[in-house]
N, CA and C atoms of all chains as a GROMACS GRO file, in nm:
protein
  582
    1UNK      N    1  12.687   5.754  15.711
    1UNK     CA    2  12.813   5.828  15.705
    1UNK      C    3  12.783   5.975  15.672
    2UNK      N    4  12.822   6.100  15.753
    2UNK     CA    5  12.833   6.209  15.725
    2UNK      C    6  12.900   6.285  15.639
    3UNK      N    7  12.878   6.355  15.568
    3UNK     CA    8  12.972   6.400  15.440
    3UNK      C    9  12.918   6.575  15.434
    4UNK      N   10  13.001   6.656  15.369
    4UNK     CA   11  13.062   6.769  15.319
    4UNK      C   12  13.100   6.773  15.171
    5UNK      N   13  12.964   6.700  15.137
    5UNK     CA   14  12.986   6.740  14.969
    5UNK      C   15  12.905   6.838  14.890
    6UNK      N   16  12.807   6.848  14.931
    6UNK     CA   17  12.735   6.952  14.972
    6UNK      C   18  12.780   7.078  14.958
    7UNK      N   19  12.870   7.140  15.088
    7UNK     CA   20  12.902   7.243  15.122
    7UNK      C   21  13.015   7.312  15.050
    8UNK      N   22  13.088   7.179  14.990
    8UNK     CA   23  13.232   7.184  14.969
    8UNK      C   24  13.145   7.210  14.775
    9UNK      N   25  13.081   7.201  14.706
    9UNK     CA   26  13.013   7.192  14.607
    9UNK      C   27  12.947   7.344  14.598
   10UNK      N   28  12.904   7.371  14.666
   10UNK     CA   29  12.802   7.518  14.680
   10UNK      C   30  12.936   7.600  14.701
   11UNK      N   31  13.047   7.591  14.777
   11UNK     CA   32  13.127   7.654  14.783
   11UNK      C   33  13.196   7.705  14.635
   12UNK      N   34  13.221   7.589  14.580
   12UNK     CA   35  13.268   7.577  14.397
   12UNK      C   36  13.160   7.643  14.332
   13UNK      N   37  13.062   7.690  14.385
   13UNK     CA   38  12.917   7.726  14.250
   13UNK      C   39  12.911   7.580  14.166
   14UNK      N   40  12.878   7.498  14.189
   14UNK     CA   41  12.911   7.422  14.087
   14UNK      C   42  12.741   7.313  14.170
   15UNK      N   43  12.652   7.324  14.013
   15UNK     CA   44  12.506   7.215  14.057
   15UNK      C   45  12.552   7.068  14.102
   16UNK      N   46  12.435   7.040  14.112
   16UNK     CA   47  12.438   6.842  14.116
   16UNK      C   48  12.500   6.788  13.982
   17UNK      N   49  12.441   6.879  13.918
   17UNK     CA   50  12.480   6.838  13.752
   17UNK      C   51  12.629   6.785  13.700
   18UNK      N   52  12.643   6.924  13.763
   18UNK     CA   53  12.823   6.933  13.707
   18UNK      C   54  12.907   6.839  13.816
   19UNK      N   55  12.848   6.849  13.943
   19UNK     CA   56  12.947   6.769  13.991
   19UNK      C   57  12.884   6.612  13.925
   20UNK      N   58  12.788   6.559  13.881
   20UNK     CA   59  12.742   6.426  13.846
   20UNK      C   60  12.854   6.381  13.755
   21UNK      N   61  12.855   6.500  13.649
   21UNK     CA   62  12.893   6.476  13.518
   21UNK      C   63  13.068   6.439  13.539
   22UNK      N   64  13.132   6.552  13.615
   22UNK     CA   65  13.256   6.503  13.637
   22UNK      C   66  13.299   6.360  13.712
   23UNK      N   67  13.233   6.338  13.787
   23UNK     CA   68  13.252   6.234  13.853
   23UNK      C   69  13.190   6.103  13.812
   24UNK      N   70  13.142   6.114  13.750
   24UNK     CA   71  13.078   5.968  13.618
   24UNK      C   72  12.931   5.911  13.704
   25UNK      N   73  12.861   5.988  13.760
   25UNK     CA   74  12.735   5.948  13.824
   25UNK      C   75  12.614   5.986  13.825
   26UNK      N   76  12.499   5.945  13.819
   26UNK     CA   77  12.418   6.029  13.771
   26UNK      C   78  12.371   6.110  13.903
   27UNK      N   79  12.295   6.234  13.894
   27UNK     CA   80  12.253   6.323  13.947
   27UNK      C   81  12.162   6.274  14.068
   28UNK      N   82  12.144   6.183  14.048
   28UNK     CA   83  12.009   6.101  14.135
   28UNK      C   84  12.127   6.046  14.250
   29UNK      N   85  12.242   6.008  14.235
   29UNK     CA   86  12.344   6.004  14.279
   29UNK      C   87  12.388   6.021  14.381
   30UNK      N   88  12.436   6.186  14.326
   30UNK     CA   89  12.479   6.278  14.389
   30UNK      C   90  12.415   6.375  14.510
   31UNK      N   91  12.259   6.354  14.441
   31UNK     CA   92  12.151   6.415  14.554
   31UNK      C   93  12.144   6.324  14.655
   32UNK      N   94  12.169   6.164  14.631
   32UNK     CA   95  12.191   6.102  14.770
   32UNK      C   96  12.279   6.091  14.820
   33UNK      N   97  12.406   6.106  14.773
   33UNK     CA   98  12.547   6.098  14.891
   33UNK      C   99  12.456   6.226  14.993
   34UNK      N  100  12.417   6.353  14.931
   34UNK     CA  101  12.426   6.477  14.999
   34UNK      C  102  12.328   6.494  15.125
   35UNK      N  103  12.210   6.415  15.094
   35UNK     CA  104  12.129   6.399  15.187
   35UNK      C  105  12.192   6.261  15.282
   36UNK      N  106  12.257   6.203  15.291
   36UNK     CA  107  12.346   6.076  15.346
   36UNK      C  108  12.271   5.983  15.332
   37UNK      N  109  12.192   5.966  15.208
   37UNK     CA  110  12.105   5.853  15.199
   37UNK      C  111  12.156   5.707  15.145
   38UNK      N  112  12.244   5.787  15.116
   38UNK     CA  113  12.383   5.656  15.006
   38UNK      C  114  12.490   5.680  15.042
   39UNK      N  115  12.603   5.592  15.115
   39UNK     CA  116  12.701   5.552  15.093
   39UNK      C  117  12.798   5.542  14.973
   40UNK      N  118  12.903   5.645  14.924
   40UNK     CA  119  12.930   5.630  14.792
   40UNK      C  120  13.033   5.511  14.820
   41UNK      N  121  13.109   5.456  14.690
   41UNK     CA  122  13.165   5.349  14.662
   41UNK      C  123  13.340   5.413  14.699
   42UNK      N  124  13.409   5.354  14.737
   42UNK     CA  125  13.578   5.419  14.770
   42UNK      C  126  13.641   5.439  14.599
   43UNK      N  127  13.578   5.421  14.515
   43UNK     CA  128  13.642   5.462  14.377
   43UNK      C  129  13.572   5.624  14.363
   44UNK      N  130  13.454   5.619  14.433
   44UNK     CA  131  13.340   5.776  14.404
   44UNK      C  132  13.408   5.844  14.493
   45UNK      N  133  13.418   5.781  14.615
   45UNK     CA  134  13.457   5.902  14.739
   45UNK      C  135  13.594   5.949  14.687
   46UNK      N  136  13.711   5.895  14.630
   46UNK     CA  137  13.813   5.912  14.561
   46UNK      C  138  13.819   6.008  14.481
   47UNK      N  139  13.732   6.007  14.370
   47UNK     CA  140  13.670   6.081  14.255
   47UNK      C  141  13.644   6.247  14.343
   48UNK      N  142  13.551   6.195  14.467
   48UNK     CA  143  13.531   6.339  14.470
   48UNK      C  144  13.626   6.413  14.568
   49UNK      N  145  13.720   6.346  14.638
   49UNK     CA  146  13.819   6.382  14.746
   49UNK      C  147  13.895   6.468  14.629
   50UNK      N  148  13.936   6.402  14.534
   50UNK     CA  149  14.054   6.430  14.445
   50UNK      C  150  14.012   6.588  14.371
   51UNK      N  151  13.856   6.545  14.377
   51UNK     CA  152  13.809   6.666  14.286
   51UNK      C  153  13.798   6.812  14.412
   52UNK      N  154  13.782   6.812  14.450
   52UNK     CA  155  13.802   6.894  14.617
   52UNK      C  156  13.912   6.908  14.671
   53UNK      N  157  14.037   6.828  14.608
   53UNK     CA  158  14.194   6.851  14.667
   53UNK      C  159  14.196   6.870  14.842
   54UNK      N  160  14.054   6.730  14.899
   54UNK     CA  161  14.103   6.752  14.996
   54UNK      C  162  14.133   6.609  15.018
   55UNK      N  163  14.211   6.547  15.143
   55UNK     CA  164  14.202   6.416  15.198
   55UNK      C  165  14.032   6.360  15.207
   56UNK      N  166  14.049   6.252  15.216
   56UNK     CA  167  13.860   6.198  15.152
   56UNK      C  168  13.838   6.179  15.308
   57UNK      N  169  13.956   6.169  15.387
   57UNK     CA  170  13.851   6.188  15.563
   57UNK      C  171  13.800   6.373  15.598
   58UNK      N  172  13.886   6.410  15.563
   58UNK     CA  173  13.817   6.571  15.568
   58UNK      C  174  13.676   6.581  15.495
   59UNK      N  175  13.620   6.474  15.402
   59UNK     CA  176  13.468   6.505  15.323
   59UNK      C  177  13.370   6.390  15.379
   60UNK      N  178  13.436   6.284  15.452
   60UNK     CA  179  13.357   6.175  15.466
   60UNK      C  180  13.401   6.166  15.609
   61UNK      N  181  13.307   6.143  15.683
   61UNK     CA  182  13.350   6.122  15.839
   61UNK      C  183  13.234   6.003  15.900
   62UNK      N  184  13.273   5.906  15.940
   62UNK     CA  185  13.242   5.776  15.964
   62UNK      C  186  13.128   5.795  16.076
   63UNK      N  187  13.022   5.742  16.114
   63UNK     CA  188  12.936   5.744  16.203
   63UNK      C  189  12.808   5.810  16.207
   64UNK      N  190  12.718   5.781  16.283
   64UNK     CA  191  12.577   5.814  16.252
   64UNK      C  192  12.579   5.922  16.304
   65UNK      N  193  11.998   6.215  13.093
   65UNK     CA  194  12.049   6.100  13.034
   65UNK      C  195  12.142   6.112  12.894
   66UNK      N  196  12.255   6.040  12.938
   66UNK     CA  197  12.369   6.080  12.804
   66UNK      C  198  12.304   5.961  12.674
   67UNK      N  199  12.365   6.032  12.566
   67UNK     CA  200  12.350   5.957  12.432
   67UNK      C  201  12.386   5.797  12.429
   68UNK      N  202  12.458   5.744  12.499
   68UNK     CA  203  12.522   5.625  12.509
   68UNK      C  204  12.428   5.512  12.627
   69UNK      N  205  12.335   5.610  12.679
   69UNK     CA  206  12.224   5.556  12.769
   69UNK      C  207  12.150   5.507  12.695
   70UNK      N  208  12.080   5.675  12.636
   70UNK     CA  209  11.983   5.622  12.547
   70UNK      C  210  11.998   5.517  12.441
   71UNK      N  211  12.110   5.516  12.388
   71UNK     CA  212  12.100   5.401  12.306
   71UNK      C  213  12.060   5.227  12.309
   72UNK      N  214  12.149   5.230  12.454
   72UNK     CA  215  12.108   5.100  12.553
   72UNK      C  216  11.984   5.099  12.572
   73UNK      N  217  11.904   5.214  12.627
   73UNK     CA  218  11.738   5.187  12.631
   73UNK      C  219  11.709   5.141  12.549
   74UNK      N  220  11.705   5.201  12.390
   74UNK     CA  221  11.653   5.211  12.334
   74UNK      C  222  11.621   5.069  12.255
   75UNK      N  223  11.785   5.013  12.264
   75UNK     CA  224  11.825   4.864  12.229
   75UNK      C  225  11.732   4.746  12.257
   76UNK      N  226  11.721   4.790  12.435
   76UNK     CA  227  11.594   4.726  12.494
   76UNK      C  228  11.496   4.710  12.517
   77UNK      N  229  11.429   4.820  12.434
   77UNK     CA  230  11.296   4.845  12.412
   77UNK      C  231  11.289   4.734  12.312
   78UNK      N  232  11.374   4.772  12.201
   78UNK     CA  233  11.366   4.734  12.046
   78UNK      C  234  11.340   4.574  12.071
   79UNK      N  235  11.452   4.499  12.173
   79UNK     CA  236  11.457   4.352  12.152
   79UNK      C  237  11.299   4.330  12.244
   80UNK      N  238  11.260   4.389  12.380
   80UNK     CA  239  11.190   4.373  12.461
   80UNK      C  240  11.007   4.367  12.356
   81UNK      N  241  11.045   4.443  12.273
   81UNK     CA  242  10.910   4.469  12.184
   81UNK      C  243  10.898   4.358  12.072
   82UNK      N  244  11.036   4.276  12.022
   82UNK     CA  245  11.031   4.213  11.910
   82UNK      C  246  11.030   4.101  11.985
   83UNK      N  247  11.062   4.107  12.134
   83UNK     CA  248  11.071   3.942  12.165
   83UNK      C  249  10.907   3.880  12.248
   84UNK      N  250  10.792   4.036  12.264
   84UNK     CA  251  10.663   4.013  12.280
   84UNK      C  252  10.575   3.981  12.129
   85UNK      N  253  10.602   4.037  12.033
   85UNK     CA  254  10.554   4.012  11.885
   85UNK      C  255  10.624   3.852  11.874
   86UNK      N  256  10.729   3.801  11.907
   86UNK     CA  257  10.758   3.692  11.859
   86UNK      C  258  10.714   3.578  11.932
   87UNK      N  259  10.691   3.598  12.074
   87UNK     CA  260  10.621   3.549  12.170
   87UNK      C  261  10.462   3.506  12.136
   88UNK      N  262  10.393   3.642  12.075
   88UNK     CA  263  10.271   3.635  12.046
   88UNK      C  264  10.243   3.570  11.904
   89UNK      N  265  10.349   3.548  11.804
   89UNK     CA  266  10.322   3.519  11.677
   89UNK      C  267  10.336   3.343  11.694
   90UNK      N  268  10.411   3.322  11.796
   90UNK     CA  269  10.463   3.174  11.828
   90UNK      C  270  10.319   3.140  11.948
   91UNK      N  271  10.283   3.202  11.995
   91UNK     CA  272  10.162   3.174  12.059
   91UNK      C  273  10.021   3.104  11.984
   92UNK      N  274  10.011   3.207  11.901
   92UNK     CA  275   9.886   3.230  11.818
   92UNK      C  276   9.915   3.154  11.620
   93UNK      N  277  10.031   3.182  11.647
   93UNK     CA  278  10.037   3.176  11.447
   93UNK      C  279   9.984   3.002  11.405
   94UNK      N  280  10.067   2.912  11.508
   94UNK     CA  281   9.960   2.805  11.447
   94UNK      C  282   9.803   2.778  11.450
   95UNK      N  283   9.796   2.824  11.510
   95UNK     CA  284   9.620   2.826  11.517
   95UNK      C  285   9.577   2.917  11.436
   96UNK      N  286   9.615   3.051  11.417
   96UNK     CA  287   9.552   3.145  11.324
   96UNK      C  288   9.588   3.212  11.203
   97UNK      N  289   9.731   3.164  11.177
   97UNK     CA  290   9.828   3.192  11.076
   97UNK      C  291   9.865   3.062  10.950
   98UNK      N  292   9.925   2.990  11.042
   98UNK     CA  293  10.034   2.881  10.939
   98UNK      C  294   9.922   2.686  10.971
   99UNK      N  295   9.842   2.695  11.051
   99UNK     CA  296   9.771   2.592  11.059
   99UNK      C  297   9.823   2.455  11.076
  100UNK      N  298   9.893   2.484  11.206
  100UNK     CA  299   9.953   2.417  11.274
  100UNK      C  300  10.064   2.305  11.166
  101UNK      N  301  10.128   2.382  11.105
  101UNK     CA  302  10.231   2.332  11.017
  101UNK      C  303  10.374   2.325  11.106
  102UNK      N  304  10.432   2.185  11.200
  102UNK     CA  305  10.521   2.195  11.246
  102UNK      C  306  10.605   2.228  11.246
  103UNK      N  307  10.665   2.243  11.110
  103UNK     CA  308  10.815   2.376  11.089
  103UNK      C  309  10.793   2.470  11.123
  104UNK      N  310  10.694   2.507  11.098
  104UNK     CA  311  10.662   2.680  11.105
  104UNK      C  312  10.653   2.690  11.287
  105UNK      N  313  10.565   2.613  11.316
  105UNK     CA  314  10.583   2.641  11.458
  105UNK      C  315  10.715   2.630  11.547
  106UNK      N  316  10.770   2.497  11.476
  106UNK     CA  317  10.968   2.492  11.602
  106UNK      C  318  11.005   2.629  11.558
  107UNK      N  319  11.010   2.622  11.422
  107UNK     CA  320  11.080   2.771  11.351
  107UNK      C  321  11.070   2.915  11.432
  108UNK      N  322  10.918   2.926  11.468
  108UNK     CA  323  10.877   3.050  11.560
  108UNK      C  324  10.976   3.076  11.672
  109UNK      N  325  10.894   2.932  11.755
  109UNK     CA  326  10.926   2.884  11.877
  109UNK      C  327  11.090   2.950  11.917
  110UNK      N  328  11.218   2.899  11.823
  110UNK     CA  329  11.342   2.874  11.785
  110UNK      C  330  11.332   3.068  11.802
  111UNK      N  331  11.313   3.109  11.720
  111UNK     CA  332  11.306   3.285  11.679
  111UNK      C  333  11.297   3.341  11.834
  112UNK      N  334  11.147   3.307  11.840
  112UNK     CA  335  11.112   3.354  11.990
  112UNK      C  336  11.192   3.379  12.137
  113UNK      N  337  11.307   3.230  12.127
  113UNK     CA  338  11.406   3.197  12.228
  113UNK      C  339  11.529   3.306  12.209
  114UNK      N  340  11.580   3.309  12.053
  114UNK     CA  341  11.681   3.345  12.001
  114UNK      C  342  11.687   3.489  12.063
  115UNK      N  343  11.544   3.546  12.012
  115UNK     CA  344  11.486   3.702  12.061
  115UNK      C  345  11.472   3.721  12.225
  116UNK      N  346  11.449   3.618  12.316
  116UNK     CA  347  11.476   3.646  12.399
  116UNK      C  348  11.572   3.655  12.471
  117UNK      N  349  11.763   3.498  12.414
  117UNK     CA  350  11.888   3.576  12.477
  117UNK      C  351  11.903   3.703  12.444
  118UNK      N  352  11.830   3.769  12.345
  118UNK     CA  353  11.930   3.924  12.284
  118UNK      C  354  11.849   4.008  12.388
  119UNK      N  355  11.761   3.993  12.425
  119UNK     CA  356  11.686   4.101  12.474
  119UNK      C  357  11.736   4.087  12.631
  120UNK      N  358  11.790   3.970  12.709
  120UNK     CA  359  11.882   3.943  12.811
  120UNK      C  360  11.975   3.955  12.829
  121UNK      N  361  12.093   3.964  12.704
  121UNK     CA  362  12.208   4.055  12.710
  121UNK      C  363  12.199   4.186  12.699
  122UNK      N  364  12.107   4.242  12.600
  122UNK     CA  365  12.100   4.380  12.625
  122UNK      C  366  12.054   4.448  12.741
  123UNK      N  367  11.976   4.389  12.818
  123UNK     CA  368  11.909   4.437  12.938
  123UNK      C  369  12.033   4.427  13.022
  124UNK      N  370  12.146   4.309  13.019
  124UNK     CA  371  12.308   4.326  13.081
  124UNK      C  372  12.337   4.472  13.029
  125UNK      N  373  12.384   4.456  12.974
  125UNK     CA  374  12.473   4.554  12.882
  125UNK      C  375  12.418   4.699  12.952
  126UNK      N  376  12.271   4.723  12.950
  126UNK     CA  377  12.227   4.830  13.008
  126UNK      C  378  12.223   4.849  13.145
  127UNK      N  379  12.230   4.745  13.231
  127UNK     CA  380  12.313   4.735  13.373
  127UNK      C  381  12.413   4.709  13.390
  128UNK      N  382  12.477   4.715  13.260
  128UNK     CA  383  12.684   4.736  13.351
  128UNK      C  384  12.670   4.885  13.304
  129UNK      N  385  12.598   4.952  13.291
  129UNK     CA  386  12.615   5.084  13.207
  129UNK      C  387  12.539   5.169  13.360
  130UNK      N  388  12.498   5.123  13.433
  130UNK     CA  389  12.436   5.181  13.546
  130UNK      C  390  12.498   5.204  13.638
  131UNK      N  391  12.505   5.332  13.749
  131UNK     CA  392  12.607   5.386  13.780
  131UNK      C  393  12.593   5.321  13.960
  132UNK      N  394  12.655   5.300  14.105
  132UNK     CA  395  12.676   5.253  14.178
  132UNK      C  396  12.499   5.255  14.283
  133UNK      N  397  12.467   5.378  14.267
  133UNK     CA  398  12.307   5.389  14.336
  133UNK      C  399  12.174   5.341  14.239
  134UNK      N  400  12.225   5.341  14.112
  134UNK     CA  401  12.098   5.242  13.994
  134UNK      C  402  12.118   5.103  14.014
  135UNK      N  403  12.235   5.048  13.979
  135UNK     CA  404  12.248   4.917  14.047
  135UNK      C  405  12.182   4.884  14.209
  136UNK      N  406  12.232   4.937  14.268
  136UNK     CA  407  12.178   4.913  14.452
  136UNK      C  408  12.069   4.911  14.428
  137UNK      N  409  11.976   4.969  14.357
  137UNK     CA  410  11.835   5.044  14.343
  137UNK      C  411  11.795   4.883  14.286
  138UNK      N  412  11.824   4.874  14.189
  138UNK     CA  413  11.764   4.737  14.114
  138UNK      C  414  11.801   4.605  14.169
  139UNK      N  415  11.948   4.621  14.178
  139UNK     CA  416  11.962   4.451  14.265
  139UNK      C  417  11.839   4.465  14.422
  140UNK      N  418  11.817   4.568  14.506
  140UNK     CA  419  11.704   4.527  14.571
  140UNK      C  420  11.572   4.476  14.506
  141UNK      N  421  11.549   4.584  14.418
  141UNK     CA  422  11.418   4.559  14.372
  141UNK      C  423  11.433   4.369  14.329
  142UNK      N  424  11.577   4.345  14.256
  142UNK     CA  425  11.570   4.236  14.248
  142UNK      C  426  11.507   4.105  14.327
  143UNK      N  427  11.627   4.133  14.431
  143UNK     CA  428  11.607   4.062  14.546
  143UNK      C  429  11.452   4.019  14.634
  144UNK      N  430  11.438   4.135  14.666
  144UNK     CA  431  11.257   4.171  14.677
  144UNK      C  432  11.162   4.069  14.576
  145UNK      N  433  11.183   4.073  14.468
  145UNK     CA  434  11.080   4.061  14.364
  145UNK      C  435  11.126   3.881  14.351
  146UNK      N  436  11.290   3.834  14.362
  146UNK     CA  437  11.290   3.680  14.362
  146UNK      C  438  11.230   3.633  14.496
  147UNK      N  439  11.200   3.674  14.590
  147UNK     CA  440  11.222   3.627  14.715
  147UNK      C  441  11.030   3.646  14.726
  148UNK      N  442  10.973   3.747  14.693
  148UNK     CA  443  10.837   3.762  14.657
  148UNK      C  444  10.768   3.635  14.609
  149UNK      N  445  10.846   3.642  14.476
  149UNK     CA  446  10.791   3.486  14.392
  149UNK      C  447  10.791   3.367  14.423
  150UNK      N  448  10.928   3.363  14.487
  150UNK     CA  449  10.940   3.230  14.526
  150UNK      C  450  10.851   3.192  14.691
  151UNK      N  451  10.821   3.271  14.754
  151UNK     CA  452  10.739   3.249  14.893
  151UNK      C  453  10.619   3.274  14.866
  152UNK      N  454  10.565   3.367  14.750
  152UNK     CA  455  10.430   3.362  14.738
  152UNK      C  456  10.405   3.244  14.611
  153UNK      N  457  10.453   3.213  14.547
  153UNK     CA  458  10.444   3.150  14.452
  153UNK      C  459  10.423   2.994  14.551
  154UNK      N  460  10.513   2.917  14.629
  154UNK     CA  461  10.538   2.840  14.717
  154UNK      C  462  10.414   2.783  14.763
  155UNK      N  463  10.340   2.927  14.847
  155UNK     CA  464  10.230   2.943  14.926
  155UNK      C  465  10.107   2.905  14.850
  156UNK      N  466  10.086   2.950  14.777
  156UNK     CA  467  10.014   2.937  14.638
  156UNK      C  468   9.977   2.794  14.620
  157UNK      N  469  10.060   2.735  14.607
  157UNK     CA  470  10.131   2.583  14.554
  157UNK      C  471  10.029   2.484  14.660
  158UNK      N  472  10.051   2.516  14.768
  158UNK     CA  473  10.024   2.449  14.918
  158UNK      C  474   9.895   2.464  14.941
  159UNK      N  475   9.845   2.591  14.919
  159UNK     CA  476   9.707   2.689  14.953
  159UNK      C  477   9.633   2.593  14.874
  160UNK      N  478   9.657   2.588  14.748
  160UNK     CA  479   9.585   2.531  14.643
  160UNK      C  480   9.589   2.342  14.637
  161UNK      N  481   9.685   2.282  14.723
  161UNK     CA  482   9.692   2.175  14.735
  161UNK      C  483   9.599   2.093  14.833
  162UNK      N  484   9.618   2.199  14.934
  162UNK     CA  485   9.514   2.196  15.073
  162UNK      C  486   9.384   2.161  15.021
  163UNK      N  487   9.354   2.210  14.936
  163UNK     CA  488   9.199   2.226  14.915
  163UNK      C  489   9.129   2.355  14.930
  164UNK      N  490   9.234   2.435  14.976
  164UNK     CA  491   9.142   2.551  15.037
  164UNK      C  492   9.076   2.646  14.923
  165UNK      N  493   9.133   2.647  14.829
  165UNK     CA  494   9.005   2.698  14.723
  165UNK      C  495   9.115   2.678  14.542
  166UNK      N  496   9.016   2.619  14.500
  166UNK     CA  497   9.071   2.596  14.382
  166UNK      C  498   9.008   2.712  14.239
  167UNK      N  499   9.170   2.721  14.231
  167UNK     CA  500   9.169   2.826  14.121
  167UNK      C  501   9.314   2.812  14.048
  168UNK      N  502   9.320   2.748  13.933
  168UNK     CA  503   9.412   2.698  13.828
  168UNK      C  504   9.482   2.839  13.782
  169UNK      N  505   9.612   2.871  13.861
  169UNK     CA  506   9.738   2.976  13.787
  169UNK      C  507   9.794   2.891  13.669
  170UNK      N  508   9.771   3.000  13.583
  170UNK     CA  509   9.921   2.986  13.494
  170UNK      C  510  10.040   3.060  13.517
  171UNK      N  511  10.148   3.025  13.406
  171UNK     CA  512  10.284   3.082  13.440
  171UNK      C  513  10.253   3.230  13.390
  172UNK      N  514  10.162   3.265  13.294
  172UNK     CA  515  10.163   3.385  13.313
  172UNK      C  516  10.118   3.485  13.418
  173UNK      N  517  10.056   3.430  13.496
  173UNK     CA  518  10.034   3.535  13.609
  173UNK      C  519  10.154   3.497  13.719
  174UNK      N  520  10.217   3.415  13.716
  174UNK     CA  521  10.355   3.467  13.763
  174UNK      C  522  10.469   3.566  13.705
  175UNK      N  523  10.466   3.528  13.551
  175UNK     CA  524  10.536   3.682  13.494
  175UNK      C  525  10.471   3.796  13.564
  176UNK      N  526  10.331   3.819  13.563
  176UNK     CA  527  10.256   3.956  13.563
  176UNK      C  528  10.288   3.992  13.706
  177UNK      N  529  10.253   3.880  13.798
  177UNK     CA  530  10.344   3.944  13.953
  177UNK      C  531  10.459   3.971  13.966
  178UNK      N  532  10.543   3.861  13.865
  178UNK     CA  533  10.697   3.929  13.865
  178UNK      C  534  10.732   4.081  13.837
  179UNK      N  535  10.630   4.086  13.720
  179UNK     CA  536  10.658   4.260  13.626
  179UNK      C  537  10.592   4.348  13.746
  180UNK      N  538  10.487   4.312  13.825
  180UNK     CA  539  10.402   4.405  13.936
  180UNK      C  540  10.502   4.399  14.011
  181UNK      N  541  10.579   4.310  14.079
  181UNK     CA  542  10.662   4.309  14.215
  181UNK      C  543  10.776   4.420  14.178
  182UNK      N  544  10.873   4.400  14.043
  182UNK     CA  545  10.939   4.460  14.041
  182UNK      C  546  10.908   4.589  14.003
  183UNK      N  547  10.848   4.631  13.930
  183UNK     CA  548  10.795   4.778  13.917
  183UNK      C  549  10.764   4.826  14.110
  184UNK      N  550  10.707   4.799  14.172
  184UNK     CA  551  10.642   4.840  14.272
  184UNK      C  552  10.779   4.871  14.375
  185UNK      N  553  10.902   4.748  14.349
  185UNK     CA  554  11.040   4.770  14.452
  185UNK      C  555  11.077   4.850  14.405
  186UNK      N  556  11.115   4.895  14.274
  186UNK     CA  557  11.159   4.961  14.220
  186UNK      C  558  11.163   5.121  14.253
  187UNK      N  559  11.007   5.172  14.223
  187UNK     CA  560  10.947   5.280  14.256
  187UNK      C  561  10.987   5.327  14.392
  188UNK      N  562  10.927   5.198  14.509
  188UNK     CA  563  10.961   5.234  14.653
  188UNK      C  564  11.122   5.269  14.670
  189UNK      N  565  11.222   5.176  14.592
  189UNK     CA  566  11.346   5.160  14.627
  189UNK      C  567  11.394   5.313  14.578
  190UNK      N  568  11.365   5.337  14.448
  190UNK     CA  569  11.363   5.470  14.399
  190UNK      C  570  11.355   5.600  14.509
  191UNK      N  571  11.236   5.592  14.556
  191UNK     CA  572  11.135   5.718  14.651
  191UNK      C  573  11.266   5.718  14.776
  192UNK      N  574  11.332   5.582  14.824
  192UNK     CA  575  11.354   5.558  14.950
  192UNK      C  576  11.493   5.645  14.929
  193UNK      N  577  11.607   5.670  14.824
  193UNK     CA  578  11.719   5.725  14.771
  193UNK      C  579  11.700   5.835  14.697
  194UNK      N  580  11.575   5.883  14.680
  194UNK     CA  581  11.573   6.069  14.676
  194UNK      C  582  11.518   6.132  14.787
   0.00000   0.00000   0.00000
């Protein structure tokens, strides 16, 4: 799954860190949603849609 | 790592370390300690078990505390490491029944492949999610 958390994150100034910490995950985490190595969970993708005030299909877009 | 981590580690170190000393004192103490005095040995024995549910709930406790990619990370390594044992362990069984070369395992060198298998998924499973 392709994602824009990344971009949408660097946009905020905001590290792996801070976004880990807000979103209850650890950093090891977060460096894999970004590289699309992990699939986050629909309670995480939630977490971070909400935290981005965008719809969670605008950050997560389905397909290889 | 937050304060509420470390504590869970730390928990599991604590039981993981008292339940190898109790392991080893219940191993060794009648023969080199208490001279094979049967209370003393169930008594160990009894300790030894007791020390090992705590050190199995805490090792829980420190995986409900693990966040959605530490879990994934370990239930493989899990998986890997039961599925390891049980087909090489199996093989083993057969190899050695055959005739094809005799060499008497104990259960501890199935712990020691267990602790090798999972350390080794672990690491890889680790490397494979950074």
């Amino acid at each position: 799954m392709k994602n824009r958390v990344r971009e949408l994150r660097s946009l905020r100034n905001m590290t792996q860190e801070d976004l880990a910490e807000i979103i209850g995950v650890s950093r090891q985490t977060i460096n894999a949603i970004e590289k699309e190595k992990f699939d986050p969970s629909l309670p995480t993708a939630f977490k971070i849609a909400n935290l981005f005030q965008l719809p969670i299909e605008e950050i997560f877009h389905f397909g290889k | 790592m937050n304060l509420a981590r470390k504590t869970k580690v730390r928990k599991l170190a604590l039981w993981t370390w008292s339940w190898v000393a109790t392991l080893a004192i219940a191993t060794y103490g009648s023969k080199y300690i208490w001279d094979d005095h049967a209370f003393l040995t169930t008594f160990s024995i009894i300790v030894n078990l007791i020390n090992g549910v705590l050190m199995i709930l805490s090792n829980r406790d420190l995986f409900n505390d693990f966040d959605e990619l530490e879990k994934k990370i370990h239930l493989e390594s899990m998986a890997i490491t039961l599925g390891l044992s049980v087909i090489v362990g199996l093989t083993f069984s057969l190899v050695e029944r055959a005739g094809l070369f005799n060499f008497k395992a104990e259960i501890s060198y199935l712990v020691m492949f267990i602790g090798i298998s999972y350390l080794v998924s672990f690491v890889v499973n680790t490397r494979r999610y950074t």
